[in-house]
Predicted model as a PDB file, atoms N, CA, C, CB and O in Angstrom, pLDDT in the B-factor column:
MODEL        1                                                                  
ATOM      1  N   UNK A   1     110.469 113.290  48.262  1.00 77.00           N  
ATOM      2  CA  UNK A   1     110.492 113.713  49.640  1.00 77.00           C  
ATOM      3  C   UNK A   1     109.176 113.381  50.339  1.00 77.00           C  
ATOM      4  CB  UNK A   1     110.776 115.199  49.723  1.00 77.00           C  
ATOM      5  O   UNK A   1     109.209 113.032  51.519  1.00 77.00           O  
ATOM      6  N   UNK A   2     107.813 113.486  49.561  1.00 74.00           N  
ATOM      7  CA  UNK A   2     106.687 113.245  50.533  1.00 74.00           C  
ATOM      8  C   UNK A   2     106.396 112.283  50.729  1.00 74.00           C  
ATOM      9  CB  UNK A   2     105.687 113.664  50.388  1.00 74.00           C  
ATOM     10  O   UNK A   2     105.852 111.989  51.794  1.00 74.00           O  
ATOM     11  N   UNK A   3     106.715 111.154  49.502  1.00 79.00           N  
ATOM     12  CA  UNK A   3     106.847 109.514  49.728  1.00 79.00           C  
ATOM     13  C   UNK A   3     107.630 109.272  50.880  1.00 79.00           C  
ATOM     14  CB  UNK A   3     107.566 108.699  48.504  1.00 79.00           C  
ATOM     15  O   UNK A   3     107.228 108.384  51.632  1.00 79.00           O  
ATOM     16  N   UNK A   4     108.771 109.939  51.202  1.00 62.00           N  
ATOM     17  CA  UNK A   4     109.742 109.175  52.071  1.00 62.00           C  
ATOM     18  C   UNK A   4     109.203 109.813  53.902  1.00 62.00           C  
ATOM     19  CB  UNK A   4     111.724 109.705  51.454  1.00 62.00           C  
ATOM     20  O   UNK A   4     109.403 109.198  54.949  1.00 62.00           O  
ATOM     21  N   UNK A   5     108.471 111.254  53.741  1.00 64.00           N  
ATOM     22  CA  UNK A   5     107.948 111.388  54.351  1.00 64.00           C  
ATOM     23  C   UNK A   5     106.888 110.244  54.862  1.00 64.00           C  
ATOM     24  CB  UNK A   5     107.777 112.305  53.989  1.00 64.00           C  
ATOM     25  O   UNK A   5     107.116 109.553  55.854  1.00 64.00           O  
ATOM     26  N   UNK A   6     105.773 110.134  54.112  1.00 70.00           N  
ATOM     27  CA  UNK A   6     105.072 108.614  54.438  1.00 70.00           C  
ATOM     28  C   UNK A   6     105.261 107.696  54.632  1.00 70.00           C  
ATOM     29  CB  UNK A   6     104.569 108.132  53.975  1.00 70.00           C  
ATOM     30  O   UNK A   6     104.274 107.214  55.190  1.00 70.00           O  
ATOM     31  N   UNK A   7     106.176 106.860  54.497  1.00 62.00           N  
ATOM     32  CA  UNK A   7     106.742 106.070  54.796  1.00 62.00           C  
ATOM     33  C   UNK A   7     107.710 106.086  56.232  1.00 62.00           C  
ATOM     34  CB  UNK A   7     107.205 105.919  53.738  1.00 62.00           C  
ATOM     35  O   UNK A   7     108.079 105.028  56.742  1.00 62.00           O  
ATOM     36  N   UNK A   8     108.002 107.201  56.707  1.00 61.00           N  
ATOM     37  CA  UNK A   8     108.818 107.926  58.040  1.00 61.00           C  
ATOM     38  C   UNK A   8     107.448 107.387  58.849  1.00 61.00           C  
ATOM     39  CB  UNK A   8     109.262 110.077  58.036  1.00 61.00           C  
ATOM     40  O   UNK A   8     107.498 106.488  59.689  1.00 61.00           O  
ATOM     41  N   UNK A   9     106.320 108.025  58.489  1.00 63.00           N  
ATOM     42  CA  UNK A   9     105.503 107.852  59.375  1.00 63.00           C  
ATOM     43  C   UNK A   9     104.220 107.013  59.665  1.00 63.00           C  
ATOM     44  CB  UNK A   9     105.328 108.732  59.452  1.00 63.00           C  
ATOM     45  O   UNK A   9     103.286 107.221  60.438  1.00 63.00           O  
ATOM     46  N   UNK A  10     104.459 106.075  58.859  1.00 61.00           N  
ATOM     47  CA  UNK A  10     104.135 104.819  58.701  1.00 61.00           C  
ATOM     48  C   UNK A  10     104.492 103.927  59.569  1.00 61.00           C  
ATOM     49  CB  UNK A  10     104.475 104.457  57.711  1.00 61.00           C  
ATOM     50  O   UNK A  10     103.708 103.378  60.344  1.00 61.00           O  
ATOM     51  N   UNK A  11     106.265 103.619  59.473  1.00 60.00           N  
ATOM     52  CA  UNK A  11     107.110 103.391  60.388  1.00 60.00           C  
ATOM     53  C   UNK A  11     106.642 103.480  61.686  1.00 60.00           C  
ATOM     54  CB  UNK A  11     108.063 104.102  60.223  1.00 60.00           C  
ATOM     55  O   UNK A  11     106.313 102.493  62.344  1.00 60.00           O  
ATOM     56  N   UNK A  12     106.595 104.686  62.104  1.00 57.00           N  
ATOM     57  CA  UNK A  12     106.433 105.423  63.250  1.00 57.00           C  
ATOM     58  C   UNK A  12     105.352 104.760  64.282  1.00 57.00           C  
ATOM     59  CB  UNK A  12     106.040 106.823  62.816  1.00 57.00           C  
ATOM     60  O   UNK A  12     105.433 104.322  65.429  1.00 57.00           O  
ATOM     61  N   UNK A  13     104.064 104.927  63.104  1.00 56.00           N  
ATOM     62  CA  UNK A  13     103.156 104.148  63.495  1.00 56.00           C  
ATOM     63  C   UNK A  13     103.106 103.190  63.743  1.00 56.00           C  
ATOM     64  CB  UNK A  13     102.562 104.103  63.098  1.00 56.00           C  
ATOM     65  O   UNK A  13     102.997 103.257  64.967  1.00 56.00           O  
ATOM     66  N   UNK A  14     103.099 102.085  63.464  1.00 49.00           N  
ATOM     67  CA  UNK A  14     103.530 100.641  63.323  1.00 49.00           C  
ATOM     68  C   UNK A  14     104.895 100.391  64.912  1.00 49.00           C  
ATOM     69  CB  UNK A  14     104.394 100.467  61.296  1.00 49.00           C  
ATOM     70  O   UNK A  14     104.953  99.430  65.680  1.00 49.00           O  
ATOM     71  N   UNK A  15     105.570 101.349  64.898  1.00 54.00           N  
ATOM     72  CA  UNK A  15     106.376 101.360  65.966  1.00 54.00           C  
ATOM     73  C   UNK A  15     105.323 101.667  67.499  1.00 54.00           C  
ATOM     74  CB  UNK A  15     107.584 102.575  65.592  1.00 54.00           C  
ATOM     75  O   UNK A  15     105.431 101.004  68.531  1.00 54.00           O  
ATOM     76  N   UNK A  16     104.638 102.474  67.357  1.00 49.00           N  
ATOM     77  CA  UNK A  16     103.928 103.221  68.394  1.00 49.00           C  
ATOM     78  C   UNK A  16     102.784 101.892  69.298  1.00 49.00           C  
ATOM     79  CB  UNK A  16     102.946 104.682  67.447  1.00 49.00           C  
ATOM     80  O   UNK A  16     102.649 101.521  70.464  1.00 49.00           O  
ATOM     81  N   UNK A  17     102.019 101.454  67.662  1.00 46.00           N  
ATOM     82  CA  UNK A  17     101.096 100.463  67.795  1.00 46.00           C  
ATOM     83  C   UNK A  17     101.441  98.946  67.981  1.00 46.00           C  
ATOM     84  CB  UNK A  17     100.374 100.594  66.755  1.00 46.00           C  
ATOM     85  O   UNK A  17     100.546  98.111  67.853  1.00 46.00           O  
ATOM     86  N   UNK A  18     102.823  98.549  68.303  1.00 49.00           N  
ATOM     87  CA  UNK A  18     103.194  97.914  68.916  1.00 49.00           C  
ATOM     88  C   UNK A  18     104.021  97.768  70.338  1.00 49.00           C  
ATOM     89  CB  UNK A  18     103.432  97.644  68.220  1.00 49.00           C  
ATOM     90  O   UNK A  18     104.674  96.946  70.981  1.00 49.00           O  
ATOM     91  N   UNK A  19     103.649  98.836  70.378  1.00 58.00           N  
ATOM     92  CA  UNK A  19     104.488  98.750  72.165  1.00 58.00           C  
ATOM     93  C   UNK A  19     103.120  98.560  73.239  1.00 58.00           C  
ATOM     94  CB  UNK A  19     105.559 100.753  72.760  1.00 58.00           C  
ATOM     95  O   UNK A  19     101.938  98.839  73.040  1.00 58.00           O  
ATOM     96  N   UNK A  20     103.578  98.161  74.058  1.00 58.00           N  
ATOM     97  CA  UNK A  20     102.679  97.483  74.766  1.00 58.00           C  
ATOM     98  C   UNK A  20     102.208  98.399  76.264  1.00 58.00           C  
ATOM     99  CB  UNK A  20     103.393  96.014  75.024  1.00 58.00           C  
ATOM    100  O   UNK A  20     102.958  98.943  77.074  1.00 58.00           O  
ATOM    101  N   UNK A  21     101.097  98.342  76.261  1.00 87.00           N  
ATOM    102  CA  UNK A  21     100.674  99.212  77.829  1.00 87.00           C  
ATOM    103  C   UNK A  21     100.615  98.684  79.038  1.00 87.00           C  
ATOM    104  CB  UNK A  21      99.370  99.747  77.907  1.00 87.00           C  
ATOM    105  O   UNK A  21     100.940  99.227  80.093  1.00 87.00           O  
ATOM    106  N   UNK A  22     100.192  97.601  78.874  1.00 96.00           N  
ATOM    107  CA  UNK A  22      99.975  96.761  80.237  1.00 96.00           C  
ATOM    108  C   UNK A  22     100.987  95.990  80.403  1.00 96.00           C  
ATOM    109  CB  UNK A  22      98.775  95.877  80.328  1.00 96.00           C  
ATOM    110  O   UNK A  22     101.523  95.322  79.519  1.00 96.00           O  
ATOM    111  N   UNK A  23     101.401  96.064  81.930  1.00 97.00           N  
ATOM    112  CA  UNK A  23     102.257  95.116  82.644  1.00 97.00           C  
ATOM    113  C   UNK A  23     102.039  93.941  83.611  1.00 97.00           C  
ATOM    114  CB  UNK A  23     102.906  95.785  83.232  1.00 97.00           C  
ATOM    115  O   UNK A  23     100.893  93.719  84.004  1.00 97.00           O  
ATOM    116  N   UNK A  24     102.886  93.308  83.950  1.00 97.00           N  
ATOM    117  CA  UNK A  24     102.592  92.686  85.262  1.00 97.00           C  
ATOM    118  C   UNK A  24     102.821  92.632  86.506  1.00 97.00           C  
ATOM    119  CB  UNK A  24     102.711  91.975  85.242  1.00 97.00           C  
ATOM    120  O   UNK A  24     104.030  92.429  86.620  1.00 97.00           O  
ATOM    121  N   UNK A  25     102.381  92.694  87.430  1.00 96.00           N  
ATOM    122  CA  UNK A  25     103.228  92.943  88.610  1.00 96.00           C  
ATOM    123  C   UNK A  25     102.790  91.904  89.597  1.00 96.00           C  
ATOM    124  CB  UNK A  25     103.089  94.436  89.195  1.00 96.00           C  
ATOM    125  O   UNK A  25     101.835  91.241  89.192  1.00 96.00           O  
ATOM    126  N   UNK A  26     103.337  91.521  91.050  1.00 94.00           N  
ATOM    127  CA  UNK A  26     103.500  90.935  91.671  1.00 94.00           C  
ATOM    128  C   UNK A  26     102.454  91.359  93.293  1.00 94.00           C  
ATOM    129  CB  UNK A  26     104.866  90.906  91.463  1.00 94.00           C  
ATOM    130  O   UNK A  26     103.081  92.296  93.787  1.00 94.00           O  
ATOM    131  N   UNK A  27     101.701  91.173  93.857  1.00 92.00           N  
ATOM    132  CA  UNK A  27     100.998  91.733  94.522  1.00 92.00           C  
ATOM    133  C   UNK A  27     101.369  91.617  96.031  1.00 92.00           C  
ATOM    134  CB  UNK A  27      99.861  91.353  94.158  1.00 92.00           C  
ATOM    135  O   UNK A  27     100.629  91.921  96.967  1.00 92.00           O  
ATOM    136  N   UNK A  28     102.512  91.174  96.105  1.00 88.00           N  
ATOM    137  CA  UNK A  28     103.210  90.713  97.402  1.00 88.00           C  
ATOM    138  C   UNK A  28     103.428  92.168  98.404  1.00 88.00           C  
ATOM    139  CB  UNK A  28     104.856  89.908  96.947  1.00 88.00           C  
ATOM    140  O   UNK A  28     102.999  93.149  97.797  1.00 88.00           O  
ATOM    141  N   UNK A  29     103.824  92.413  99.375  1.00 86.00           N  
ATOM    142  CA  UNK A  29     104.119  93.793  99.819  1.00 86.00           C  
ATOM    143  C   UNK A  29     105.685  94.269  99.804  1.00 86.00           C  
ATOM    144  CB  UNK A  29     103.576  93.910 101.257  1.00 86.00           C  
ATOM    145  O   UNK A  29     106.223  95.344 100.072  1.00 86.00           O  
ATOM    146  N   UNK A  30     106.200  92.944  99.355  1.00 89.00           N  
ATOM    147  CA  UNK A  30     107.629  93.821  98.986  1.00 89.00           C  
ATOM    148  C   UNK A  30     107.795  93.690  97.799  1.00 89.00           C  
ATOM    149  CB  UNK A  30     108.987  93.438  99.612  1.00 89.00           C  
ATOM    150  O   UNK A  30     108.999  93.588  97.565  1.00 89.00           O  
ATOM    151  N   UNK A  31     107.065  93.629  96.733  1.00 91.00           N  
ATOM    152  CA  UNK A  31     107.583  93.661  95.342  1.00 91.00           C  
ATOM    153  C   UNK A  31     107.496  95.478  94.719  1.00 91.00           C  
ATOM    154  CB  UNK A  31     106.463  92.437  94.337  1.00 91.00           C  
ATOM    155  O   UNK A  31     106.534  96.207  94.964  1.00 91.00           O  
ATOM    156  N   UNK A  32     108.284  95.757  94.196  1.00 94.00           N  
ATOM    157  CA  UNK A  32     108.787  97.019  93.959  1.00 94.00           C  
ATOM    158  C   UNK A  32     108.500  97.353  92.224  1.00 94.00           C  
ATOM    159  CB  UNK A  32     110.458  97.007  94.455  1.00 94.00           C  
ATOM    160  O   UNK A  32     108.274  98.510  91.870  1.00 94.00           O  
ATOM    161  N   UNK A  33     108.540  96.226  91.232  1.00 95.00           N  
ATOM    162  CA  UNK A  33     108.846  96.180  90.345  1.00 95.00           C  
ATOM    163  C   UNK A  33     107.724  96.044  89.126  1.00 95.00           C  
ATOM    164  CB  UNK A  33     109.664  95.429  90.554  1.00 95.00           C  
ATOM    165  O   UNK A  33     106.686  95.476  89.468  1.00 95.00           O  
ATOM    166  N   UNK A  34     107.789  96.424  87.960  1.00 97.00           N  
ATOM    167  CA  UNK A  34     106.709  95.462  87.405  1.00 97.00           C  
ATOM    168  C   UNK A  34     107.432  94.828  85.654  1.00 97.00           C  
ATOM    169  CB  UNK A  34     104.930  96.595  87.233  1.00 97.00           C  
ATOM    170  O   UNK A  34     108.462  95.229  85.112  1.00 97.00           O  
ATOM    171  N   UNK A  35     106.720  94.052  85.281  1.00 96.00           N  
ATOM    172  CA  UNK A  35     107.094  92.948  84.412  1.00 96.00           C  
ATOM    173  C   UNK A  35     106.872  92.867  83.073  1.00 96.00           C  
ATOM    174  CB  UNK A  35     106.606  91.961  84.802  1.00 96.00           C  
ATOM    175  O   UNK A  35     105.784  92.300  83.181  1.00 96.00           O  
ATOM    176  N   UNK A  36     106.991  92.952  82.126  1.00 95.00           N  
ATOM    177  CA  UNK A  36     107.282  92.918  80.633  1.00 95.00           C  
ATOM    178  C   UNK A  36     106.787  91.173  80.330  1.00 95.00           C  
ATOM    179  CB  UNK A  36     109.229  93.360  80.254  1.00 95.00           C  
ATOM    180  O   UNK A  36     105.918  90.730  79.579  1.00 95.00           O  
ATOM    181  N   UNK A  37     107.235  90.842  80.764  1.00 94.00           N  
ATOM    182  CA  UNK A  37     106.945  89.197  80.692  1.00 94.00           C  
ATOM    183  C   UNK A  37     106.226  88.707  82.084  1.00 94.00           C  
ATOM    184  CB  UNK A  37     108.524  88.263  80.506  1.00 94.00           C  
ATOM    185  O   UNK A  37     106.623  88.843  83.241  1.00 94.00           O  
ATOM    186  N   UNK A  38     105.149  88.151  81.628  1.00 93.00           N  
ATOM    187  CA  UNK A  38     104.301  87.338  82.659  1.00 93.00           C  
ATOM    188  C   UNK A  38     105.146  86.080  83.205  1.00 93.00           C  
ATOM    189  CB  UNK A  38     102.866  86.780  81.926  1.00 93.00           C  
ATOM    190  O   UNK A  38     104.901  85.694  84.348  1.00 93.00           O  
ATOM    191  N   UNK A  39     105.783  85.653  82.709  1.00 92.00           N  
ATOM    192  CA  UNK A  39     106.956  84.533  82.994  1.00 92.00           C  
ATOM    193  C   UNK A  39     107.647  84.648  83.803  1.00 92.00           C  
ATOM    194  CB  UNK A  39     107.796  84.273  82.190  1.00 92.00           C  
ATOM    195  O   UNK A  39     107.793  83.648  84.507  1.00 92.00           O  
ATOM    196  N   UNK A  40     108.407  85.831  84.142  1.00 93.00           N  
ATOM    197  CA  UNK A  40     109.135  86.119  84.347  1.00 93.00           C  
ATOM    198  C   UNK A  40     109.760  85.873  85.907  1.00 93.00           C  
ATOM    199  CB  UNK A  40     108.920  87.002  83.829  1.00 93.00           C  
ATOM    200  O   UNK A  40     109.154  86.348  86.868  1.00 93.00           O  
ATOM    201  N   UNK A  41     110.777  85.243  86.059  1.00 88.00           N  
ATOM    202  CA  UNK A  41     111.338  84.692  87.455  1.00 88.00           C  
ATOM    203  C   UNK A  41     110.837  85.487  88.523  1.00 88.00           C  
ATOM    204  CB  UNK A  41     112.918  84.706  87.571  1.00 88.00           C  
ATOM    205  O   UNK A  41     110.157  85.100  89.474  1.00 88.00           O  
ATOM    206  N   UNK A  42     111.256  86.685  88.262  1.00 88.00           N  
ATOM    207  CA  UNK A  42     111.083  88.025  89.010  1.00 88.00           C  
ATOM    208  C   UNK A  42     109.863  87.807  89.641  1.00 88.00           C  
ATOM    209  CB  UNK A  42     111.057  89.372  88.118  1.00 88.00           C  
ATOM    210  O   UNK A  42     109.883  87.544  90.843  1.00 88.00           O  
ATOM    211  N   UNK A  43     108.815  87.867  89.053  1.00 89.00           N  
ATOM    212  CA  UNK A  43     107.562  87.887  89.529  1.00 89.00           C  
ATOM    213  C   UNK A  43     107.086  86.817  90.847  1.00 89.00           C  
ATOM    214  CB  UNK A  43     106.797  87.647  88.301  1.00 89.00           C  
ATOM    215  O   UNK A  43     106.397  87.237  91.776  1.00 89.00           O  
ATOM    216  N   UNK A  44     107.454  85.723  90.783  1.00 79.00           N  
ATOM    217  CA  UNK A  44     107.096  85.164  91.742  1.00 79.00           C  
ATOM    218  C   UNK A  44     107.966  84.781  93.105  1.00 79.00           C  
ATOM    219  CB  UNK A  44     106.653  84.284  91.186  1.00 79.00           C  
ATOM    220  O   UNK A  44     107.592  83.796  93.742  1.00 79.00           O  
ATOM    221  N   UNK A  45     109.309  85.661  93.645  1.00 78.00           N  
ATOM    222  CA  UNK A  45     109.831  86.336  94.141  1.00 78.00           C  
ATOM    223  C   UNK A  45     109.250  86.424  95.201  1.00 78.00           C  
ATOM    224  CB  UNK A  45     110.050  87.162  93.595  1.00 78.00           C  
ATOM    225  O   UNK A  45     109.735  85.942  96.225  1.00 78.00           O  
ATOM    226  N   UNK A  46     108.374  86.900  95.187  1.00 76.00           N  
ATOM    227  CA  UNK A  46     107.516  87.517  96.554  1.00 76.00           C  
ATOM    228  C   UNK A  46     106.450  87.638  96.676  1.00 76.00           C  
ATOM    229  CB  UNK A  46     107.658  88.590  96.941  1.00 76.00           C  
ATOM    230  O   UNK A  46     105.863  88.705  96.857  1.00 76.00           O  
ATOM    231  N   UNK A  47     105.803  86.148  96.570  1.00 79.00           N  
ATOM    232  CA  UNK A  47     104.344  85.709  96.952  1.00 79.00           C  
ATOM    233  C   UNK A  47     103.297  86.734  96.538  1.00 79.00           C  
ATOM    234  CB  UNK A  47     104.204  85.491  98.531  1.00 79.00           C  
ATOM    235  O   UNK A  47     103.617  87.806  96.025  1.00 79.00           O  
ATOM    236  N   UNK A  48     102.162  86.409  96.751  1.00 85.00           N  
ATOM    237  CA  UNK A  48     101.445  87.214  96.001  1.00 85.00           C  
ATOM    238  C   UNK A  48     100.693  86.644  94.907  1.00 85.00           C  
ATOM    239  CB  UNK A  48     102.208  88.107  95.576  1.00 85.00           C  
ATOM    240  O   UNK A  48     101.164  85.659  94.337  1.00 85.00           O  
ATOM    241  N   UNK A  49      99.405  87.208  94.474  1.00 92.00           N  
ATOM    242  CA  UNK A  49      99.156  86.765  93.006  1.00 92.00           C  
ATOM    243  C   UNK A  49      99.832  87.624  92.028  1.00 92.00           C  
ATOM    244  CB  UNK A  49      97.662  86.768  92.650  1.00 92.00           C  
ATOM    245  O   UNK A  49     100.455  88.602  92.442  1.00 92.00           O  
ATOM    246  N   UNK A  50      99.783  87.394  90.928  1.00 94.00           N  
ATOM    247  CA  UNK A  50     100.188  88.243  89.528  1.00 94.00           C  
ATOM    248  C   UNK A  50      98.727  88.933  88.967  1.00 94.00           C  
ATOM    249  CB  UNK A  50     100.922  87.028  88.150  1.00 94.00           C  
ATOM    250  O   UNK A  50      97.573  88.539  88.799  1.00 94.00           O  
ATOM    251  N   UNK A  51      99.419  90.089  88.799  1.00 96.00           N  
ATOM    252  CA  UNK A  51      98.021  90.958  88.277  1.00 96.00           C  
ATOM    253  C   UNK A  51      98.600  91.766  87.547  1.00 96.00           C  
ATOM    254  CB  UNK A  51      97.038  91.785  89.327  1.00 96.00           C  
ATOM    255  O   UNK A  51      99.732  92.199  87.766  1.00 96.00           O  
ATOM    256  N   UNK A  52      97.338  92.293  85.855  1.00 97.00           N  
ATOM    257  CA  UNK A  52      98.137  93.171  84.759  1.00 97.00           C  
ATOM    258  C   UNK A  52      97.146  94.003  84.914  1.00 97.00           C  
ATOM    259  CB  UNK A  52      98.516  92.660  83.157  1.00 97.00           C  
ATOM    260  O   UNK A  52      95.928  93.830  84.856  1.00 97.00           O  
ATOM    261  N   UNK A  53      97.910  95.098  85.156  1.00 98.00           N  
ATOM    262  CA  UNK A  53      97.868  96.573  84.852  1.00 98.00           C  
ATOM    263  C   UNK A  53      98.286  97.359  83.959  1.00 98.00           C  
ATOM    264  CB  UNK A  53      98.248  97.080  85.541  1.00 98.00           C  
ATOM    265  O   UNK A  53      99.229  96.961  83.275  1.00 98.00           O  
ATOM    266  N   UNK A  54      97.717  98.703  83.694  1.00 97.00           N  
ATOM    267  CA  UNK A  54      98.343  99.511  82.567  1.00 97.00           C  
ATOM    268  C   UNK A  54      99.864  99.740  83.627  1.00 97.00           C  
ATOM    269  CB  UNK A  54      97.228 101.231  81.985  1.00 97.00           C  
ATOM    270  O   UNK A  54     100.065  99.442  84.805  1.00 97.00           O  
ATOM    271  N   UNK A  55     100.938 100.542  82.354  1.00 96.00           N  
ATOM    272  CA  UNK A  55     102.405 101.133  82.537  1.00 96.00           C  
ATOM    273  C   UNK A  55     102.219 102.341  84.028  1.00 96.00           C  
ATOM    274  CB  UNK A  55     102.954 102.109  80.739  1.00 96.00           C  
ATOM    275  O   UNK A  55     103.109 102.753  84.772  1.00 96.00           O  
ATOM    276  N   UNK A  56     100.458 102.701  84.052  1.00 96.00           N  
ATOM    277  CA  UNK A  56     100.918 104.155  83.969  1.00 96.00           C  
ATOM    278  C   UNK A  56     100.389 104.107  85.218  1.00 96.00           C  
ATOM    279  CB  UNK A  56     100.409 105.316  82.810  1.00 96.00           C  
ATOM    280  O   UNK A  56     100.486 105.032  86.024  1.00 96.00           O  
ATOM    281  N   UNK A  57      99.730 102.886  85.460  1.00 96.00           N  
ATOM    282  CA  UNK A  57      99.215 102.276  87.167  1.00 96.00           C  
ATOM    283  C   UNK A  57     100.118 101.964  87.838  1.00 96.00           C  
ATOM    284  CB  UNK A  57      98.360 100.999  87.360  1.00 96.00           C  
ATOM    285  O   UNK A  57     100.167 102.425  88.978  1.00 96.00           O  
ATOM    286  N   UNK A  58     101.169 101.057  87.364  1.00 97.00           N  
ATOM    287  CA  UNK A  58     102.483 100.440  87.951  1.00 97.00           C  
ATOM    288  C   UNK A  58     103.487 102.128  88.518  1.00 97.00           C  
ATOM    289  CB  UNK A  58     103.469  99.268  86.324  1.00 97.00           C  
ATOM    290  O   UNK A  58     104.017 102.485  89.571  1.00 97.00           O  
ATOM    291  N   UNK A  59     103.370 102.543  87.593  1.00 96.00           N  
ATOM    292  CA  UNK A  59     103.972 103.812  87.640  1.00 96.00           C  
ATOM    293  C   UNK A  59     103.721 104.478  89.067  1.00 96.00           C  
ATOM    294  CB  UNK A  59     103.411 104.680  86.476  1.00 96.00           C  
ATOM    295  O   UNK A  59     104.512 104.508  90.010  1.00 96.00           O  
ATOM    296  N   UNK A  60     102.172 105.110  88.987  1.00 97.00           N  
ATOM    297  CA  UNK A  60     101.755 105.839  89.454  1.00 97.00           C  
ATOM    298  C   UNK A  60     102.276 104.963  90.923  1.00 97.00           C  
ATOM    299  CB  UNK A  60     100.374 106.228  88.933  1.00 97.00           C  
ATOM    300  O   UNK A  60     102.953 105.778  91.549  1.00 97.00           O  
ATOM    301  N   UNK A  61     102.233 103.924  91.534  1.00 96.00           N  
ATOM    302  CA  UNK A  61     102.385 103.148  92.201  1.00 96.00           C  
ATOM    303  C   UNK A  61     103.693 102.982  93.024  1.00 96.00           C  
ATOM    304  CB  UNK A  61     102.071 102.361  91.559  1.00 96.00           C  
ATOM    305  O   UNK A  61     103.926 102.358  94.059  1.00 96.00           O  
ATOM    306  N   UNK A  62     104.570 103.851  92.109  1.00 96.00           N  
ATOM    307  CA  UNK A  62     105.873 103.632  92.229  1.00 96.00           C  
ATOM    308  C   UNK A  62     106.759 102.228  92.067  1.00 96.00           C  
ATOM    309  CB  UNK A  62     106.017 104.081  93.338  1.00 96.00           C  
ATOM    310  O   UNK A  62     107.692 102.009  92.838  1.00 96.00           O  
ATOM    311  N   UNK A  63     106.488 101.524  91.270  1.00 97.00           N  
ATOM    312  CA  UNK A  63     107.137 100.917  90.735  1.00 97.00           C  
ATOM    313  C   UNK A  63     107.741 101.020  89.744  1.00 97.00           C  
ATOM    314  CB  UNK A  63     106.796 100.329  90.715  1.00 97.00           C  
ATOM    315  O   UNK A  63     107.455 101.960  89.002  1.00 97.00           O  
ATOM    316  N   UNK A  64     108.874 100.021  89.341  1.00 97.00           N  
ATOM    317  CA  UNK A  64     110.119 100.677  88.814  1.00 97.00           C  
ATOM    318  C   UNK A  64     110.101  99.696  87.451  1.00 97.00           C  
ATOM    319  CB  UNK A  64     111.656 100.586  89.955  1.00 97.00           C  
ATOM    320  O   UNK A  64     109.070  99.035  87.572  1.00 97.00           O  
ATOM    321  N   UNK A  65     110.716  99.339  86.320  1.00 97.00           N  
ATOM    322  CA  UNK A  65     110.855  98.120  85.500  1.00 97.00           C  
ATOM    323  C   UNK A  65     111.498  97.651  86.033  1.00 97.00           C  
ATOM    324  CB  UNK A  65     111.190  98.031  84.327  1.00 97.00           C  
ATOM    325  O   UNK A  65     112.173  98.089  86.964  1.00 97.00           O  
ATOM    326  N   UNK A  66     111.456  96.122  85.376  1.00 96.00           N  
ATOM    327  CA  UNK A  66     112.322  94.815  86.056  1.00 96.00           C  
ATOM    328  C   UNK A  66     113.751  94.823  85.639  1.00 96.00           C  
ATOM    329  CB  UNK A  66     111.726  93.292  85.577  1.00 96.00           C  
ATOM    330  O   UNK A  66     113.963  95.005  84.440  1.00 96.00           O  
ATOM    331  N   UNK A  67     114.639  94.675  86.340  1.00 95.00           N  
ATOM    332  CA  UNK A  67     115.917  94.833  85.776  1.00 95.00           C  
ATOM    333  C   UNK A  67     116.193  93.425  84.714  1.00 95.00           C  
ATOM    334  CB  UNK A  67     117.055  94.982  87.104  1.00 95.00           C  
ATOM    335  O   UNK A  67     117.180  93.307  83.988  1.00 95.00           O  
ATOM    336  N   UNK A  68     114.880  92.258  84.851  1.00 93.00           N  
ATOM    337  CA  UNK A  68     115.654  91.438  84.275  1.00 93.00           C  
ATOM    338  C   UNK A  68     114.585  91.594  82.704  1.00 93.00           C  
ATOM    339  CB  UNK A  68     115.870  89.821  85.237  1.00 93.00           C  
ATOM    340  O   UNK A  68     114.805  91.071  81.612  1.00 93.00           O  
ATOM    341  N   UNK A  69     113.416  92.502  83.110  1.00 89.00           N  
ATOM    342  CA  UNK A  69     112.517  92.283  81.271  1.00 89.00           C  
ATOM    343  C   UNK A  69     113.207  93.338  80.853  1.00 89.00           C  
ATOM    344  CB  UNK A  69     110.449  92.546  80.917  1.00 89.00           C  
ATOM    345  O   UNK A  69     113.575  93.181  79.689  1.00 89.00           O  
ATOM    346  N   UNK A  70     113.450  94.092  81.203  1.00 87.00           N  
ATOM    347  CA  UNK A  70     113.848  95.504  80.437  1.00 87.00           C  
ATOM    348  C   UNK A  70     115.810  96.157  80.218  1.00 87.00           C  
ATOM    349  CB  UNK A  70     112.902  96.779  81.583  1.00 87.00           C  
ATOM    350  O   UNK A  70     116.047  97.217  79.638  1.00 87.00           O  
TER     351      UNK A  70                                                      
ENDMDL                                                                          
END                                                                             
């Protein structure tokens, strides 16, 4: 049980420490959204430069995820 415990949270970790904080977003005045992929079609949409921010800036910002990274 405590092996499988460790290993639960090992997992966990490894899950946590790969998700990603920073996004991208579009600096245009109608872009709403922000981006998972710097690539991403979406982004250049609506003029602007591209700029990465943390999740929690985009957020605070009111922006929403991209319907097409997420």
């Amino acid at each position: 049980m405590k092996s499988y415990l460790i290993l639960l949270l090992s997992l966990l970790t490894l899950m946590l420490a790969s998700c990603q904080d920073n996004v991208y977003i579009c600096t245009g005045s109608s872009s709403k959204c922000y981006h998972d992929d710097p690539d991403c079609y979406g982004l250049s949409n609506y003029g602007g430069s591209i700029k990465e921010i943390s999740i929690e800036d985009a957020e605070d910002m009111g922006r929403r995820p991209c319907e097409i990274c997420y």
